[in-house]
C-alpha positions as CSV (number, residue, x, y, z in Angstrom):
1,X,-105.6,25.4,105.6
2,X,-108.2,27.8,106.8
3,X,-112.1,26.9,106.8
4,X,-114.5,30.1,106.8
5,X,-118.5,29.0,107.5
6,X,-121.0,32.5,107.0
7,X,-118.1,35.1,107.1
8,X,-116.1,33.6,109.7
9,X,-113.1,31.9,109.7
10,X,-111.8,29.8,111.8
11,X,-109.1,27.0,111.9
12,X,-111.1,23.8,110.7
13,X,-110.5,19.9,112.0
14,X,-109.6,19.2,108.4
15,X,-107.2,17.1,106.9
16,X,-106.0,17.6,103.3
17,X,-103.6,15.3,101.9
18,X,-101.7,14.8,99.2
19,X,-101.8,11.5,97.5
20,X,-98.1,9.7,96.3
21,X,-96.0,11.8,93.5
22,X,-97.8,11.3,90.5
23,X,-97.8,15.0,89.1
24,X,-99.9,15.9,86.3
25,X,-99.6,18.6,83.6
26,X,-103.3,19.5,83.4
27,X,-105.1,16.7,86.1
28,X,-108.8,16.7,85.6
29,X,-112.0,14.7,85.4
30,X,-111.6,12.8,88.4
31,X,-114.6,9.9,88.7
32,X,-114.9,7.4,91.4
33,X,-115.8,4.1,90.3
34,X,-118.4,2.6,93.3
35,X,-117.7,-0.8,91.6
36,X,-114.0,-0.9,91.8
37,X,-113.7,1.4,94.8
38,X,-111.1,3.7,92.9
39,X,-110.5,6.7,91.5
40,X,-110.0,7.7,88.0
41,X,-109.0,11.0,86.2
42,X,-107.4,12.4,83.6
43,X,-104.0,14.4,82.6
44,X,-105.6,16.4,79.6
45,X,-102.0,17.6,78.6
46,X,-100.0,14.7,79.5
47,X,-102.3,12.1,77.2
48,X,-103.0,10.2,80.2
49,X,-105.3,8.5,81.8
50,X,-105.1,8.0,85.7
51,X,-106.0,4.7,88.3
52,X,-105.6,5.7,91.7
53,X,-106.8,2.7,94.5
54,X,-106.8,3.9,98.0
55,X,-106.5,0.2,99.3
56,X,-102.5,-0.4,98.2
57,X,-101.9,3.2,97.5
58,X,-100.9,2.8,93.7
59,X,-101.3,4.5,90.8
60,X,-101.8,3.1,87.0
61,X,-101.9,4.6,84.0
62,X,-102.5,4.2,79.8
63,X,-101.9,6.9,77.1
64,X,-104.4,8.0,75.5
65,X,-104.7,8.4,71.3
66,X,-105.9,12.4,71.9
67,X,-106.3,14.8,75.1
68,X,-108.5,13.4,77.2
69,X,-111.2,14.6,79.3
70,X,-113.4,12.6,81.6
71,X,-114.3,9.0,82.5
72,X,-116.8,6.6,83.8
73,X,-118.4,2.9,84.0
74,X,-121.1,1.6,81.6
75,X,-124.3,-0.1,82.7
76,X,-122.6,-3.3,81.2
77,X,-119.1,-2.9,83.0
78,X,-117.1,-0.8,80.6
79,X,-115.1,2.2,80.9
80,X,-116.1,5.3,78.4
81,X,-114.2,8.3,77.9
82,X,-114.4,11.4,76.6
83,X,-111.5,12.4,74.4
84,X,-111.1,15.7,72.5
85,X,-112.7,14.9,69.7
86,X,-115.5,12.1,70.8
87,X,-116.7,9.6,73.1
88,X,-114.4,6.0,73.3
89,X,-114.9,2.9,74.7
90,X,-111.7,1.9,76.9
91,X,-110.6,-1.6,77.9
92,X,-108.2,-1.7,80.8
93,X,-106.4,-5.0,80.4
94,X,-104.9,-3.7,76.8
95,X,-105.1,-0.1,77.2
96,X,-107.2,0.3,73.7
97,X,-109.4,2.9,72.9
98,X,-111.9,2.8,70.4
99,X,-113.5,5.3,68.9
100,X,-117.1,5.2,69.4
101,X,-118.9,8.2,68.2
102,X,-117.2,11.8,66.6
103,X,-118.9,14.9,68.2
104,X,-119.1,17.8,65.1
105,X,-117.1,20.3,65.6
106,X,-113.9,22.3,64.2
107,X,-110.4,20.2,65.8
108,X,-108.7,22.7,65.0
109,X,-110.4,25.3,67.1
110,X,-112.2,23.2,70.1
111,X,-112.7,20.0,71.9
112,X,-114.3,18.1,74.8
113,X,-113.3,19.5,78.2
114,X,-115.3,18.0,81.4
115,X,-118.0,15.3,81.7
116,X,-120.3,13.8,83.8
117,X,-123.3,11.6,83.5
118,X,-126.7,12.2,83.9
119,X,-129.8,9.9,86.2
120,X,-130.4,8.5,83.3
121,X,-127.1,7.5,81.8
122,X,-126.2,10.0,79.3
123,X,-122.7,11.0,78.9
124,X,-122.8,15.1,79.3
125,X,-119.3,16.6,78.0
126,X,-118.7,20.1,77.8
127,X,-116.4,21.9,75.3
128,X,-113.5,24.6,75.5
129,X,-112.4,27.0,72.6
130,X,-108.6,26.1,72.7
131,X,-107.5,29.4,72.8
132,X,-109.6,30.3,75.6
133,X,-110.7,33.3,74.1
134,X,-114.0,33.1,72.0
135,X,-117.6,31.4,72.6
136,X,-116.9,28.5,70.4
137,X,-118.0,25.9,72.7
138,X,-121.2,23.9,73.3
139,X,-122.2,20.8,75.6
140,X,-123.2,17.5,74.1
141,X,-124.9,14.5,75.4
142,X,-123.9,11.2,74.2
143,X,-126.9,8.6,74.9
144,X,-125.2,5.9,74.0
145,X,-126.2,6.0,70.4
146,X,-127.0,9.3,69.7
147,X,-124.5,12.9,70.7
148,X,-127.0,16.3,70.9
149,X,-125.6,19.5,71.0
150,X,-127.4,21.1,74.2
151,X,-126.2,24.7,73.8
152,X,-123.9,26.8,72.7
153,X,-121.8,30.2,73.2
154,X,-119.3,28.6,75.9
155,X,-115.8,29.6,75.9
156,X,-114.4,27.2,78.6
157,X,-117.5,24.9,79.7
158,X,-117.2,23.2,83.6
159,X,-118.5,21.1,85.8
160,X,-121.5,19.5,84.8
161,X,-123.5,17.9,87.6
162,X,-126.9,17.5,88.2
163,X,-129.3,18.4,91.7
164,X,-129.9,15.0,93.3
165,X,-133.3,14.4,91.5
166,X,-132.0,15.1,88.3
167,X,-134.1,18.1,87.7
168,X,-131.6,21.0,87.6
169,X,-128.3,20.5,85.8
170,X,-125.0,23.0,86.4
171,X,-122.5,24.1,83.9
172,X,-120.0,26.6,84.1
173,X,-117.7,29.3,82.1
174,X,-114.7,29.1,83.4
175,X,-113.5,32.2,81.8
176,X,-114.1,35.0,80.8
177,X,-117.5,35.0,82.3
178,X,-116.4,32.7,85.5
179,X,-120.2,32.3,85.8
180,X,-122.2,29.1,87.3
181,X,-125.4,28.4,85.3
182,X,-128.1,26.3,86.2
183,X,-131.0,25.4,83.7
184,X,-134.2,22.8,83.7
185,X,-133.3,19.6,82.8
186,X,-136.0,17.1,81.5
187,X,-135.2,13.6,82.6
188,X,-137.2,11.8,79.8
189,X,-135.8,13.4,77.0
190,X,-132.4,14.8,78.5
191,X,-133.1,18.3,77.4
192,X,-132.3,21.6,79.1
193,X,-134.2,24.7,79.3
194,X,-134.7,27.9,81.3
195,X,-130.3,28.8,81.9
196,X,-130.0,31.3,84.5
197,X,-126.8,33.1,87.0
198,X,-126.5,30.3,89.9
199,X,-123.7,32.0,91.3
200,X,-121.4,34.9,90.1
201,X,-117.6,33.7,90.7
202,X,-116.0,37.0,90.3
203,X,-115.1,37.9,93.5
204,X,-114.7,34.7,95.0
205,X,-110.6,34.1,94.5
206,X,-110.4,31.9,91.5
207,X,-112.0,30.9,88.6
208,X,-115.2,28.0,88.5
209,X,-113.8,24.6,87.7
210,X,-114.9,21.0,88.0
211,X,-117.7,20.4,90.3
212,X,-119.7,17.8,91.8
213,X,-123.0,17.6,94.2
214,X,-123.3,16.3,97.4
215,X,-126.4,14.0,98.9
216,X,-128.1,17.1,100.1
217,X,-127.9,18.6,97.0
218,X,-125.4,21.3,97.3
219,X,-122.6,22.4,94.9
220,X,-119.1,21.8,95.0
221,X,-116.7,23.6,92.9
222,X,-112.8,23.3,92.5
223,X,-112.1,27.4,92.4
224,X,-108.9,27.6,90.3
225,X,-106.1,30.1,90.9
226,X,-107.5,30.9,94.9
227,X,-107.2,27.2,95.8
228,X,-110.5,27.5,97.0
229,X,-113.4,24.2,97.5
230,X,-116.3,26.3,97.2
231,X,-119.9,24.8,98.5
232,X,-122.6,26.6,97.3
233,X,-126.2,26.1,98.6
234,X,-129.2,25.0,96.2
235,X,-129.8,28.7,95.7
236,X,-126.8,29.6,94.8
237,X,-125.5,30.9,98.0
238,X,-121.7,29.9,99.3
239,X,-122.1,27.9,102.5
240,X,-118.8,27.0,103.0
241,X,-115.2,28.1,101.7
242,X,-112.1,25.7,102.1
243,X,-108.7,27.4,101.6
244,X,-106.3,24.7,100.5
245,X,-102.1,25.1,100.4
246,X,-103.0,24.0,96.3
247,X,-103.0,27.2,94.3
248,X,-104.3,25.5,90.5
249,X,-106.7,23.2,92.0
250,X,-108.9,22.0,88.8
251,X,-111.9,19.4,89.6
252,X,-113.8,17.6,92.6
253,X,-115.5,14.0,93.8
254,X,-116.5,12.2,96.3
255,X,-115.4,9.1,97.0
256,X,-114.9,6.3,99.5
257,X,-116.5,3.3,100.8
258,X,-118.7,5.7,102.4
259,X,-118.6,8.4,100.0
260,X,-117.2,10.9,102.6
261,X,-113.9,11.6,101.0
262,X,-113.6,14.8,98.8
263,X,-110.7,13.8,96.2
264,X,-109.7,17.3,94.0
265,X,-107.2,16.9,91.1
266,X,-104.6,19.9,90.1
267,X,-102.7,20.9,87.8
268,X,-98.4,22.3,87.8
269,X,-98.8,25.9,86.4
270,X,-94.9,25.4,85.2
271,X,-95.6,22.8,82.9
272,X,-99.0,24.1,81.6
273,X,-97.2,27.3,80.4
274,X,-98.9,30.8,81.3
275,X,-99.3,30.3,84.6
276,X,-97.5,30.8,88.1
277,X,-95.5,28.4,89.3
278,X,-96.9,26.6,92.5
279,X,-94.9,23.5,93.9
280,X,-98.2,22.0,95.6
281,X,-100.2,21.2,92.5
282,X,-100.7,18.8,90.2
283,X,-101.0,16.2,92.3
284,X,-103.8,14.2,93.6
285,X,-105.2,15.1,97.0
286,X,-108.3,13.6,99.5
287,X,-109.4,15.5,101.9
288,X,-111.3,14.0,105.6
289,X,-113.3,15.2,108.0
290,X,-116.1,17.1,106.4
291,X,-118.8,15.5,107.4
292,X,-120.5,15.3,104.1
293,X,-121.3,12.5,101.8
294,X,-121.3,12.8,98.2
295,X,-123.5,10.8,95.5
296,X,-122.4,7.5,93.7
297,X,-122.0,8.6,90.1
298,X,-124.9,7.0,87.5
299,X,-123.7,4.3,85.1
300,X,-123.4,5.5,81.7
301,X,-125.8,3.8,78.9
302,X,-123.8,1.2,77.1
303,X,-122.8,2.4,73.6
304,X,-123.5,1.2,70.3
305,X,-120.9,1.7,67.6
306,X,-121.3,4.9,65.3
307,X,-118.4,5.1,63.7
């Protein structure tokens, strides 16, 4: 693993680890619950859902009715999770799912990719076109009540976050555009506005993935194929590049008691057919020693039955 700060590289004090053998098709969406003190994520092609606690070192899982997507707590103590086609209130002691609220779109054609929530307790969930081809995808926010298309013209939408104050949300196309986008985001009324180039991916090794911010408000972004942590400055400059020994690297979070651990999820290439083969992902890894604290993760609104 090889570290490289402003151009130069040097060999960092890192340590990267891989976490037991639980190996994922297509691991994604990986939350940590403050509450709990775990973490949870998601294998989107496997039709699981993933329970990870650092304390014993086990893993738990329940399968899931559709693909799944993303995760996180409620403001009264539930879980809610985005599945491909909508938003589902989960209950972990009988591993049932119930469908909360549909999101209107074509099945057949696209469904909910990553998710995060916003300072207020909206559920954000971007989409993917399933062929990974055309700008069929939007990003919806789920209040609880309520899902709003936000925009549109996304072929593979990831890693919504939001700057620390709320105030500036980040979405990316993974491909073909492997652009970062940042827009306005209105706290009141959950809105976005204003979408402009944060940060150009192209040359940087891999393609934008799942992201999250850290408490000084910088980026971090899971760059798949380069097995690359990217951390990208408010501005949209890289700060820092991570090499890791994990070629399909897929998503982000920090996590911890002190919220100083960076957990990434991956995905095995040989399973998720079309890509090279690399015997280091899919698994779960943590990595200590970066001196950086993340953000706990905003409750989600509760939700009120739609369907």
């Amino acid at each position: 693993m090889i570290e490289s700060n402003n151009g130069m590289s040097e060999e960092a004090c890192l340590d990267i680890r891989r976490l037991g053998d639980v190996r994922t098709i297509l691991g994604e969406g990986p939350y940590w619950d403050v509450r709990d003190q775990v973490l949870f994520f998601v294998d989107i092609r496997g039709y699981r859902l993933w329970r990870y606690d650092p304390g014993t070192e086990q893993f738990s899982s329940w399968e899931t009715p559709v693909q799944p997507s993303a995760i996180t707590r409620t403001v009264d103590g539930g879980l809610l999770v985005a599945l491909a086609d909508g938003f589902y209130s989960f209950d972990e002691a009988t591993g049932m799912f119930d469908l909360i609220a549909k999101v209107d779109f074509d099945c057949e054609k696209v469904q909910l990719n990553d998710a995060k929530v916003d300072r207020q307790g909206r559920f954000v969930a971007g989409a993917t076109d399933k062929g990974a081809k055309a700008p069929l995808a939007s990003v919806y926010s789920f209040d609880g009540l309520t899902v709003t298309e936000l925009d549109a013209g996304y072929t593979i939408c990831n890693g919504p976050c939001w700057s620390p104050d709320g105030k500036t949300f980040y979405l990316a196309d993974t491909m073909p555009t492997n652009e970062i986008y940042a827009y306005d985001y209105d706290n009141i009324t959950g809105k976005i506005s204003n979408k402009r180039l944060f940060a150009d991916c192209s040359s940087a090794g891999g393609y934008a993935d799942g992201a999250t911010i850290d408490a000084d408000g910088r980026l971090w972004m899971a760059m798949t194929g380069g097995g690359i942590l990217a951390c990208f400055e408010a501005d949209g400059t890289v700060r820092r590049t991570i090499e890791t020994d994990v070629k399909w690297i897929s998503s982000v979070q920090f996590g911890g008691p002190n919220l100083d651990k960076l957990y990434f999820t991956s995905f095995d290439a040989e399973a998720a057919a079309g890509y090279p083969p690399d015997s280091n992902s899919g698994y779960l890894y943590v990595v200590d020693g970066l001196d950086v604290k993340g953000l706990p993760e905003p409750l989600a609104l509760t939700p009120q039955r739609q369907i």
